[in-house]
VMD Tcl script that draws the C-alpha trace (Angstrom):
set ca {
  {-148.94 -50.67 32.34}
  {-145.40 -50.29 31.42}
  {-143.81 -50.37 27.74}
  {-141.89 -53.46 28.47}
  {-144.77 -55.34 30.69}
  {-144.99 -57.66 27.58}
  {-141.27 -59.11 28.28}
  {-142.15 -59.77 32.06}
  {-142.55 -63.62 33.43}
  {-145.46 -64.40 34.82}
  {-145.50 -65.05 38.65}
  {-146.48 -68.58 39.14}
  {-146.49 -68.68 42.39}
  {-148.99 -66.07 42.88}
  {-151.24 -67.52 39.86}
  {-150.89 -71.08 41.69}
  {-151.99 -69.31 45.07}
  {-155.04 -67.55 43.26}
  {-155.73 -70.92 41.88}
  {-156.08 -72.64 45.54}
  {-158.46 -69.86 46.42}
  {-160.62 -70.40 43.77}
  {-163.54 -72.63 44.36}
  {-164.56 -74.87 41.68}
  {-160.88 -74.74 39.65}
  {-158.88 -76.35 37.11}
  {-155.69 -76.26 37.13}
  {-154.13 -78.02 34.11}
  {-150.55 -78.66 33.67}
  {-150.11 -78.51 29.28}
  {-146.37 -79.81 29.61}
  {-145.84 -83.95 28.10}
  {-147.33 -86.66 30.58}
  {-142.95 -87.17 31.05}
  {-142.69 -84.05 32.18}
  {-145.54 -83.92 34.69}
  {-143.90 -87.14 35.76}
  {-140.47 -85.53 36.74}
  {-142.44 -82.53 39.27}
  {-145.85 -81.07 39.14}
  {-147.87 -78.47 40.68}
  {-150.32 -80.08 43.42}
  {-153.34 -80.45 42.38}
  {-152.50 -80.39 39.05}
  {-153.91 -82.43 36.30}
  {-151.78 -83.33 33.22}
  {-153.53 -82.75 30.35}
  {-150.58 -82.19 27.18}
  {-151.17 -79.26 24.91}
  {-150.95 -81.69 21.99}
  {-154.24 -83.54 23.58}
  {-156.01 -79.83 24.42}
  {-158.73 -79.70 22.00}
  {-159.91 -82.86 24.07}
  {-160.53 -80.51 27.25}
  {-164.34 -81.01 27.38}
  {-164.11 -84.47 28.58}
  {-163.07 -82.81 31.65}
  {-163.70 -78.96 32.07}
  {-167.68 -79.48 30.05}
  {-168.74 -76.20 32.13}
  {-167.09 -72.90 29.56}
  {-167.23 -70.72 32.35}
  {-165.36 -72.62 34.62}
  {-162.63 -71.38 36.21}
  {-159.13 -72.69 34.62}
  {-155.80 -72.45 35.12}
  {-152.62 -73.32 33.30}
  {-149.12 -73.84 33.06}
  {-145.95 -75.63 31.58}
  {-142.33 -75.39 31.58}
  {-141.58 -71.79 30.64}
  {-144.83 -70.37 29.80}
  {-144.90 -70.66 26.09}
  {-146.91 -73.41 25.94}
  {-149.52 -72.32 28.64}
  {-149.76 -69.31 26.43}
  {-150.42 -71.28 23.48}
  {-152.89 -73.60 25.49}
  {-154.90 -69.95 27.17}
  {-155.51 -68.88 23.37}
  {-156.53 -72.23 22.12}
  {-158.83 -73.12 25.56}
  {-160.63 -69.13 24.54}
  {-160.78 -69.75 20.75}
  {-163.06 -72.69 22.00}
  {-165.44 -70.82 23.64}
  {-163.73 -71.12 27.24}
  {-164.45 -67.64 29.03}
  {-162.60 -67.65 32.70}
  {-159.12 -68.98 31.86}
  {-155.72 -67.84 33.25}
  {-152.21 -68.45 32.01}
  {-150.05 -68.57 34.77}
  {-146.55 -68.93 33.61}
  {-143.49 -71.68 33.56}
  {-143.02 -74.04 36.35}
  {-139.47 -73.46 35.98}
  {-139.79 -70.07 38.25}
  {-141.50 -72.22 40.91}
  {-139.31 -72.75 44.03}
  {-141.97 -74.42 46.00}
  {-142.44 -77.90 46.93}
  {-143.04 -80.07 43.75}
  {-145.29 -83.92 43.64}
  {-143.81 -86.56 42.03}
  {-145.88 -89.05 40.13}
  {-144.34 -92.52 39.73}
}
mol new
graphics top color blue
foreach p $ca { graphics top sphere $p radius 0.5 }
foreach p [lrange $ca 0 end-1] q [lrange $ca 1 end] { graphics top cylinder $p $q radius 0.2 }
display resetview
């Protein structure tokens, strides 16, 4: 590990291609339901960093495998130390959308 590895992006395309070869995954986008709206990671559930501590109505098993992401990564960062402060063991930040140059879903 590097001195400045701290300052490096995250790769979201390969945490998004670890994600679909992981059985049993999660992968939750934190960003505002608007947001998810505009272009979203297939796959991909919206679940806002603002509604987080909610998580267990979805992802009950703390083991499970779960991934996340937002616009920029600050907020997927935010959501990785929040989802582990509540007892969530196997869970992966994986960076901004906005370095994603892959195909995106719309919802309407």
């Amino acid at each position: 590990m590097g001195i400045f590895d701290f300052a490096k992006k995250k790769d979201i395309r390969e945490g998004y291609r670890k994600f679909l070869e992981t059985p049993g995954a999660y992968l939750l986008d934190v960003r505002e339901r608007y947001e998810f709206n505009e272009g979203n990671l297939a796959r991909s559930r919206s679940f806002p960093l603002s509604q987080i501590d909610k998580i267990e109505s979805l992802v009950r098993d703390k083991s499970a495998p779960v991934f996340v992401y937002c616009q920029s990564g600050k907020r997927s960062k935010e959501a990785e130390k929040k989802l582990r402060k509540m007892g969530y063991t196997n869970v992966t930040d994986i960076g901004g959308i906005e370095e994603y140059n892959g195909k995106l879903r719309k919802q309407t």
